[in-house]
C-alpha positions, 0 to 999 in steps of 0.5 A: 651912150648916156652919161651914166654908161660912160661914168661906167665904162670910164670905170671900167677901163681905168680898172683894167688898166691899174690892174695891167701887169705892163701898166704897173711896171711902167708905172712904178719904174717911172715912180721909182726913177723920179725919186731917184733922181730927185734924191741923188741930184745935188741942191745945186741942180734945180732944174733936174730936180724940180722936174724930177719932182714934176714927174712924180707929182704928173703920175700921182694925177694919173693914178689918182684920177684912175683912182677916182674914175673906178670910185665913181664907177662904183658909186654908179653902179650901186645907185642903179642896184638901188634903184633896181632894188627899189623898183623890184619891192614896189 
C-alpha cells in the first residue's frame, strides 16, 4: 500500500469512527465528565483538578488528530481527481 492509500484509509477510518454512535457518546460523556470535575473540585485539590483538565485537553488531541486525518483524506483524494482529470484532457 502506498503512502497515498494509507493517508486514505487512515481518513477513511478516522471518518467512520467520528461518525460511531458509540464513539460519540463515550466521547462526549468522557468530555462532559472532565469539566465536571474540573468546575466542581475545589482551588484546593490541584491534583484532581490538573488531571481533570489533562483529560480533557488528551481528547481535543484525538478529535483533532481524527479531524486532521480525514482533511488530509480530503486533500488526497482531490489531488488524485485532479490529476485523473488532467490525464483525461490531455
Amino acid at each position: 500500500m502506498s503512502e497515498k492509500d494509507d493517508i486514505i484509509d487512515r481518513g477513511v477510518q478516522a471518518d467512520q469512527l467520528l461518525k460511531n454512535k458509540s464513539y460519540t457518546k463515550v466521547m462526549n460523556w468522557l468530555v462532559d465528565e472532565a469539566i465536571s470535575t474540573w468546575a466542581t473540585t475545589k482551588l484546593e485539590q490541584k491534583e484532581l483538578r490538573e488531571g481533570a483538565w489533562h483529560r480533557y485537553q488528551a481528547i481535543v488531541a484525538v478529535q483533532g488528530t481524527l479531524q486532521s486525518w480525514i482533511t488530509a483524506m480530503e486533500q488526497e483524494q482531490k489531488a488524485q481527481e485532479t490529476k485523473t482529470n488532467s490525464k483525461e484532457l490531455n
